[in-house]
C-alpha positions in Angstrom: 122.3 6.6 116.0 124.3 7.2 112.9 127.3 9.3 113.3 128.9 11.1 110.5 131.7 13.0 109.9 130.7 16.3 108.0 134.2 18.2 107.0 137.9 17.7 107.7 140.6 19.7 107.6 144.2 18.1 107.9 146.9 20.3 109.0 150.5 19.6 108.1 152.4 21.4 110.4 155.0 20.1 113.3 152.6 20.5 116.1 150.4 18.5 118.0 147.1 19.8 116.0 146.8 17.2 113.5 143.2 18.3 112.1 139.7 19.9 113.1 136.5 18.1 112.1 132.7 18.4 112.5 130.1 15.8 113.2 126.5 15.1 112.6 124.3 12.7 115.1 121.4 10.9 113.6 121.0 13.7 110.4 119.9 16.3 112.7 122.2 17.4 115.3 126.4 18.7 114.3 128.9 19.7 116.3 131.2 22.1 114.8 135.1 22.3 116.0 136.3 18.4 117.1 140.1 18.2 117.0 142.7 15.5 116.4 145.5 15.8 118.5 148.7 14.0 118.4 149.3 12.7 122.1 152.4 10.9 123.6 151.4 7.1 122.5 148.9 8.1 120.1 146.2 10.2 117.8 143.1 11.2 120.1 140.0 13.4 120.0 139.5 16.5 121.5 136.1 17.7 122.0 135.8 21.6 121.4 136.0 23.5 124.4 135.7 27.5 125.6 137.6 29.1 128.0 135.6 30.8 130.5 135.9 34.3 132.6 137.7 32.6 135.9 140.2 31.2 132.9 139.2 27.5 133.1 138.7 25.5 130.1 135.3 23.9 129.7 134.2 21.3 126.7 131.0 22.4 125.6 130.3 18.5 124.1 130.9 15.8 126.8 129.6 12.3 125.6 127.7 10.6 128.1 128.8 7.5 127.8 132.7 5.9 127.7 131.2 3.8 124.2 129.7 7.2 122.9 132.8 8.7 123.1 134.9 5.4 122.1 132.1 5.6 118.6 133.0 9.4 118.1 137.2 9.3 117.8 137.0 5.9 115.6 134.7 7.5 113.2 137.0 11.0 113.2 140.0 9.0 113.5 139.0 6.7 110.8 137.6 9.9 108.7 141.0 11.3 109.2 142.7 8.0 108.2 140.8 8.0 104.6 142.1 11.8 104.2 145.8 10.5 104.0 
């Protein structure tokens, strides 16, 4: 399936939010609200995620696979890469 990322937003600032981006699977499903985050070792992906009533966080996009997700952050973090 063809994976595309739709917009990017770079932030600038000295925190760890790096950028926000949205995704489109195949030409017919997106998801909105993908964020890069600046970790200890590295840049990384953070799926979006809500918070719900009993206060936990919950990601409301989990791939299903370890390559799925592997696919997703090198085509954000090579969108986000191209950006510079």
């Amino acid at each position: 399936m063809k994976l595309m990322v739709k917009r990017l937003i770079r932030f600038n600032g000295a925190g760890s939010l790096k950028g926000c981006c949205d995704i489109e699977f195949g030409g017919f499903i997106q998801a909105k609200g993908l964020r890069i985050v600046q970790g200890k070792e590295r840049l990384f992906v953070s799926m979006p995620r809500t918070q719900g009533k009993d206060g936990h966080w919950y990601e409301e996009i989990i791939p299903v696979t370890k390559v799925a997700e592997q696919q997703i952050e090198q085509a954000v973090l090579s969108a986000y890469e191209k950006e510079r």
